[in-house]
C-alpha positions as CSV (number, residue, x, y, z in Angstrom):
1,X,-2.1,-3.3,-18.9
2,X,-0.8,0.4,-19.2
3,X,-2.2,3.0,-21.1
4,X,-0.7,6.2,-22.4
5,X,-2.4,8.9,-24.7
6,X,-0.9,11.2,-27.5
7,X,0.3,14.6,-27.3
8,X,-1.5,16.7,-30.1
9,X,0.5,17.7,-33.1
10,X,-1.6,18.1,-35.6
11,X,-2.2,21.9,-36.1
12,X,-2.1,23.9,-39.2
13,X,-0.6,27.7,-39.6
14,X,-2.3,29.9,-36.2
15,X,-4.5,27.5,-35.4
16,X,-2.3,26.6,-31.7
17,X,-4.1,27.6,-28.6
18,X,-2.1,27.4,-26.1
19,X,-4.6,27.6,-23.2
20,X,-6.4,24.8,-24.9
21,X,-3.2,22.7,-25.3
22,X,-2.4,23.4,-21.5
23,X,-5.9,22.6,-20.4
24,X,-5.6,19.2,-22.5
25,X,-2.5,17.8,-20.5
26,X,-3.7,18.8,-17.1
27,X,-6.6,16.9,-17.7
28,X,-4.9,13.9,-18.9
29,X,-2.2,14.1,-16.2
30,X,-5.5,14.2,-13.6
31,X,-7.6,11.6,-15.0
32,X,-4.9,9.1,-13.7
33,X,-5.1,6.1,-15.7
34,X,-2.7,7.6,-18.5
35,X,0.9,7.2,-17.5
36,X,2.6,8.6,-20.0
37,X,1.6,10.9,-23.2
38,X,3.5,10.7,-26.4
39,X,4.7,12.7,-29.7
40,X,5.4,11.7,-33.2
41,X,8.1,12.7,-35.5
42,X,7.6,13.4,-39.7
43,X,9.8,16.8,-39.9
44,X,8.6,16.9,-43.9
45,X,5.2,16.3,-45.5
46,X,2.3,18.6,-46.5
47,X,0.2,17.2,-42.7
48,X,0.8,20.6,-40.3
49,X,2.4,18.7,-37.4
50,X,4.9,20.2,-34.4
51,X,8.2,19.2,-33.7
52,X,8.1,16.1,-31.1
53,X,10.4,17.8,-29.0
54,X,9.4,21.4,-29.4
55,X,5.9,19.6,-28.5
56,X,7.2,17.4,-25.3
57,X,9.0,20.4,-23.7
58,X,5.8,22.3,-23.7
59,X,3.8,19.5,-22.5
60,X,6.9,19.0,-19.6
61,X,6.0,23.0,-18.5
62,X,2.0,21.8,-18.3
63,X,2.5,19.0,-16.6
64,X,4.4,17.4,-13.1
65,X,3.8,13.5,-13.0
66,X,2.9,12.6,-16.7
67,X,5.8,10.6,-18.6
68,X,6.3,12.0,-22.1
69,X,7.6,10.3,-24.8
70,X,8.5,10.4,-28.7
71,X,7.7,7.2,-31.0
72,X,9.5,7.6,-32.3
73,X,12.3,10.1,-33.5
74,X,13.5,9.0,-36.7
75,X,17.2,9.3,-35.6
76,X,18.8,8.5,-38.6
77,X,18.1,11.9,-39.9
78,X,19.7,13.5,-36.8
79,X,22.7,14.5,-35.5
80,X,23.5,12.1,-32.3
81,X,25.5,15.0,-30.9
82,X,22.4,17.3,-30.9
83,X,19.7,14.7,-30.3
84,X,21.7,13.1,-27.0
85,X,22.2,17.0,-25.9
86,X,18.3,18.0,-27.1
87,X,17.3,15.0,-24.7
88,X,19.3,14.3,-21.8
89,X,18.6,18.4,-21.2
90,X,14.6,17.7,-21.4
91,X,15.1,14.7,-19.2
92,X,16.5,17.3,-16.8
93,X,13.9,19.6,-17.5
94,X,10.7,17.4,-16.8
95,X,12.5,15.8,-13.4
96,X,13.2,12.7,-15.2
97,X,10.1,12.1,-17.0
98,X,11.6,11.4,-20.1
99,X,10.7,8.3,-22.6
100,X,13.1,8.2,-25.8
101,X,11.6,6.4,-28.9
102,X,14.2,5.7,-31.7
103,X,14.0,4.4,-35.4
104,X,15.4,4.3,-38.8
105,X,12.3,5.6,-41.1
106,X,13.3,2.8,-43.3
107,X,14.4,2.7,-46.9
108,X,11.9,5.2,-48.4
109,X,12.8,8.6,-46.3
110,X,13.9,11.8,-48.1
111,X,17.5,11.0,-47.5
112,X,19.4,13.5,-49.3
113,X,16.9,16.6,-47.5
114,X,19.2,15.5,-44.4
115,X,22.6,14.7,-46.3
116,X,21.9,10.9,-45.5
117,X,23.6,8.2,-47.8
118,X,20.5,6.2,-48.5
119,X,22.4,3.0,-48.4
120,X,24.2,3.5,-45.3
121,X,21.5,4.5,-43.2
122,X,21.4,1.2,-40.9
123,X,24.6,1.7,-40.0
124,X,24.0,5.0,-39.5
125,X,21.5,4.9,-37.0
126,X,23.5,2.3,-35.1
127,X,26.3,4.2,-34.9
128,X,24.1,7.1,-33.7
129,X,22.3,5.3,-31.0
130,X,26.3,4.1,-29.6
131,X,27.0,7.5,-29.5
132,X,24.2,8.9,-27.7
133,X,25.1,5.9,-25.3
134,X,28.1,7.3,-24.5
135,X,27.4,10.6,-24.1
136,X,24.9,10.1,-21.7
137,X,27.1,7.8,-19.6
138,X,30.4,8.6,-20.4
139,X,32.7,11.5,-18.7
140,X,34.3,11.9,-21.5
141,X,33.5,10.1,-24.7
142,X,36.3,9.1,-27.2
143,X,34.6,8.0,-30.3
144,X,35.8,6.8,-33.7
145,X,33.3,5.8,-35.8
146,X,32.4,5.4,-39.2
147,X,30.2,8.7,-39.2
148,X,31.3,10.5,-36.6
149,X,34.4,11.0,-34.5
150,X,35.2,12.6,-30.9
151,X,38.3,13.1,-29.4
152,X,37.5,13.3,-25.4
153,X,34.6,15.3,-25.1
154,X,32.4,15.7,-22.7
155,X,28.7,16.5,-22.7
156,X,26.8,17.8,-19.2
157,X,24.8,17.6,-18.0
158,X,23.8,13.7,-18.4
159,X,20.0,12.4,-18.1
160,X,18.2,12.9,-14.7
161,X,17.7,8.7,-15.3
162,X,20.5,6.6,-14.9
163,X,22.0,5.3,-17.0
164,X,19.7,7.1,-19.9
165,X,16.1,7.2,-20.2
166,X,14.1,3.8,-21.9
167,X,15.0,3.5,-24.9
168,X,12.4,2.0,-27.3
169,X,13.0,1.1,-30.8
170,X,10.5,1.1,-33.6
171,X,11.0,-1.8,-36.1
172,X,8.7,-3.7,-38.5
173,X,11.1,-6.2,-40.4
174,X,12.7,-9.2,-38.7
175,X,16.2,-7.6,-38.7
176,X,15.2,-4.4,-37.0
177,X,13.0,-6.3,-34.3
178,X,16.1,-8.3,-33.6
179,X,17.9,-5.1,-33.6
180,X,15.7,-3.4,-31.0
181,X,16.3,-6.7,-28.7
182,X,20.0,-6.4,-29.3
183,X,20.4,-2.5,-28.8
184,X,17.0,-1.1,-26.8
185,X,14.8,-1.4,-23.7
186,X,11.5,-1.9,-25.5
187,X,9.8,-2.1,-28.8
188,X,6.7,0.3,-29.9
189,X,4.5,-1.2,-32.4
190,X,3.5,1.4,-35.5
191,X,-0.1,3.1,-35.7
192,X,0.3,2.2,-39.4
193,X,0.6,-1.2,-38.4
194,X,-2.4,-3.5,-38.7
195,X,-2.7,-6.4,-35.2
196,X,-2.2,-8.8,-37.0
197,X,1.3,-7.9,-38.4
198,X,2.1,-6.5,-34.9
199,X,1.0,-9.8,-33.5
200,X,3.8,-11.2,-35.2
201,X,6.4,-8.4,-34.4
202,X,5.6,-9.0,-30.7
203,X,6.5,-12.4,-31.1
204,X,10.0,-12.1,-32.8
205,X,10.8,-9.9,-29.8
206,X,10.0,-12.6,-27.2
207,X,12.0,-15.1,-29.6
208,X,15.0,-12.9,-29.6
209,X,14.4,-12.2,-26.0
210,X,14.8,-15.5,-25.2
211,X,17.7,-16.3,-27.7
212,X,19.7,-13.0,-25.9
213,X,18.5,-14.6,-22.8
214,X,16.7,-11.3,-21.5
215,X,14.0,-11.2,-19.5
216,X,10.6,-9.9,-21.1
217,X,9.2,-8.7,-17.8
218,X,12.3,-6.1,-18.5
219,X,11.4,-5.4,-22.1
220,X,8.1,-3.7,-22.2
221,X,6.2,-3.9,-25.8
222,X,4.0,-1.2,-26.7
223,X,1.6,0.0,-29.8
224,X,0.3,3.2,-30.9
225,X,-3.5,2.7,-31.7
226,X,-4.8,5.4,-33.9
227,X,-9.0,5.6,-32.7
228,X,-12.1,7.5,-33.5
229,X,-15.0,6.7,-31.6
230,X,-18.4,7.5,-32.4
231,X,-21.8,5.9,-31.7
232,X,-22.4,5.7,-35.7
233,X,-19.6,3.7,-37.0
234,X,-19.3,5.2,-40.4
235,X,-19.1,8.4,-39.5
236,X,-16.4,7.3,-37.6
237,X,-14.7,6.1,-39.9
238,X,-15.1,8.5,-42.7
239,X,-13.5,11.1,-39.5
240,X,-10.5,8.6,-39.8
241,X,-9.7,8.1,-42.8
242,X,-9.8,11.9,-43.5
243,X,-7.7,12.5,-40.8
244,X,-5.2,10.0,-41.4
245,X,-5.2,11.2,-45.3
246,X,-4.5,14.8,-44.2
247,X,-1.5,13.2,-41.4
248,X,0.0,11.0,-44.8
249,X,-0.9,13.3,-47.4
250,X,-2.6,10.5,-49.2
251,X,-4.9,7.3,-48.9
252,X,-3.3,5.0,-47.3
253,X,-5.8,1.6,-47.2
254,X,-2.9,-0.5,-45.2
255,X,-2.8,2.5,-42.2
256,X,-6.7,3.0,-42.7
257,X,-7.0,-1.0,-41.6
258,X,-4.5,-0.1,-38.5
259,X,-6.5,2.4,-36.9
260,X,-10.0,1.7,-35.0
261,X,-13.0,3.6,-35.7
262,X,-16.7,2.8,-34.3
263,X,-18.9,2.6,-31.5
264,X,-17.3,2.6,-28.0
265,X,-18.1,-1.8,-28.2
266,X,-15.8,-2.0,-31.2
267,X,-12.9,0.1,-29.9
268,X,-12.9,-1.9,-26.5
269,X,-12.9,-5.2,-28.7
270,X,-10.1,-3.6,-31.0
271,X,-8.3,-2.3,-27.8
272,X,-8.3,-6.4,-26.9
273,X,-7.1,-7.3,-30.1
274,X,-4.0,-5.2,-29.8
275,X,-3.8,-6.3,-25.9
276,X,-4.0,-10.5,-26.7
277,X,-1.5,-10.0,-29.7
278,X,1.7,-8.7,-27.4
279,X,0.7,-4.5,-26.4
280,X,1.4,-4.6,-22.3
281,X,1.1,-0.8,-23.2
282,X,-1.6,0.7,-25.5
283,X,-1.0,4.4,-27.0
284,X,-4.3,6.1,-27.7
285,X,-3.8,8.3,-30.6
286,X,-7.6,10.4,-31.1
287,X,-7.3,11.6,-34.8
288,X,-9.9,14.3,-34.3
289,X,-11.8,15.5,-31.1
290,X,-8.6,14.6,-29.3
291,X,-9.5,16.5,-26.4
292,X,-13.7,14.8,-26.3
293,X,-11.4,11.4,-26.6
294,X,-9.2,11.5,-24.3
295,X,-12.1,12.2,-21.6
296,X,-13.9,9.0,-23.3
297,X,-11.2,6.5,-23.9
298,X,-10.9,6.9,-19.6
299,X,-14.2,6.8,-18.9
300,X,-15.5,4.0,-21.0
301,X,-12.6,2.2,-22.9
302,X,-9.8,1.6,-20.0
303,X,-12.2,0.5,-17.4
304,X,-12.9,-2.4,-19.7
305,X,-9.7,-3.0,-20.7
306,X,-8.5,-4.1,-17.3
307,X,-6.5,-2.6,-14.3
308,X,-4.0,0.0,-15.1
């Protein structure tokens, strides 16, 4: 098992302390059973949230060892020209520390906020994650897609990692997981999915693993497990659920199931859960206290969980 823990986000208009932010990372990077620390992306809603890469290039400056991720960027939204630039020069920037997360939204995003065709946006986001391919490993990159065309160009400097950074794919659906098997390096299981749907997910990816005739030890699978921990269990949960309304914008019951909230027993036998059905990588994603949880989740979650 490997454990990572969440970069926070979640701060409304002033309320970012940078000292406090700083301290947070250094902490996480010196407790030594995270190995990496990871973002979230949801550019529009009424939840104050940072940037994920805004976020993860600060977090790169406050730490030297610490992987940092995205899951994931909703890449459909973005320009692949900017988003391979954006993140081949923060792979640079962090020494090659960089994890890249990538994923469509789905069917229900605000498509015409980002001049998306709604029902082109599959193809889109393939297209975009070829192109990104190529300009990370291409000296000069002729391109004639559907969306986009380039006519030798060239984009410098490439990722630190060769031949790009990990790329894992969020997916839910049959299709995508098959997708991610076909097109990524990994697959990152939702917060907002409950363990036993991401039991399943985790095994279509070892099906289509085996039907591409990869090897699993080569295609990590990973899943973001929003917690609260508290020795009285409702008042855990009541923390949740608030926080997770204020992240949505609304009550949610399906992402309320997902996410773990009780006593430090519960969370380890949650933790389990998610570690039986597929996770060889669990993402600990505090929804409050993030900083109190970070310090607990080491001291009395992981060391029951198994080696790191």
């Amino acid at each position: 098992m490997r454990f990572a823990i969440s970069v926070p986000q979640f701060y409304a208009d002033g309320e970012f302390d940078p000292a406090a932010f700083r301290s947070y990372l250094a902490r996480a990077e010196a407790l030594g059973c995270y190995e990496s620390a990871w973002t979230l992306e949801s550019t529009l809603g009424m939840g104050p949230q940072l940037s994920p890469l805004e976020a993860m290039t600060y977090a790169a400056a406050c730490t030297s060892s610490l992987r940092l991720g995205c899951s994931v960027f909703v890449s459909t939204l973005h320009s692949p020209v900017h988003l391979a630039k954006s993140l081949a020069s923060l792979d640079q920037l962090s020494g090659g520390r960089l994890e890249i997360g990538v994923g469509t939204g789905g069917p229900n995003r605000p498509f015409a906020a980002f001049g998306v065709d709604p029902a082109r946006y599959v193809a889109r986001f393939t297209e975009g994650v070829s192109l990104m391919k190529a300009l990370w490993t291409s000296q000069r990159v002729t391109f004639d897609g559907q969306f986009w065309q380039l006519k030798d160009a060239a984009m410098e400097p490439k990722p630190r990692q060769k031949p790009y950074p990990r790329l894992w794919f969020g997916a839910a659906g049959e299709s995508a997981l098959r997708r991610a098997v076909r097109l990524g390096d990994g697959f990152f299981g939702a917060g907002s999915s409950p363990t036993a749907a991401f039991a399943w997910q985790a095994s279509v990816v070892r099906s289509a693993l085996a039907d591409a005739g990869r090897s699993a030890a080569e295609f990590p699978i990973a899943k973001r497990l929003y917690i609260g921990i508290d020795s009285d269990a409702s008042r855990a949960r009541r923390a949740v659920d608030t926080a997770l309304e204020r992240i949505y914008g609304r009550r949610v019951p399906a992402i309320e199931e997902a996410a773990v909230a009780g006593t430090v027993s519960s969370c380890v036998a949650a933790a389990r859960e998610v570690a039986l059905a597929g996770a060889e990588l669990i993402l600990f994603t505090p929804l409050y206290d993030v900083a109190g949880h970070a310090e607990q989740i080491a001291a009395e979650i992981i060391p029951q969980l198994g080696p790191g």
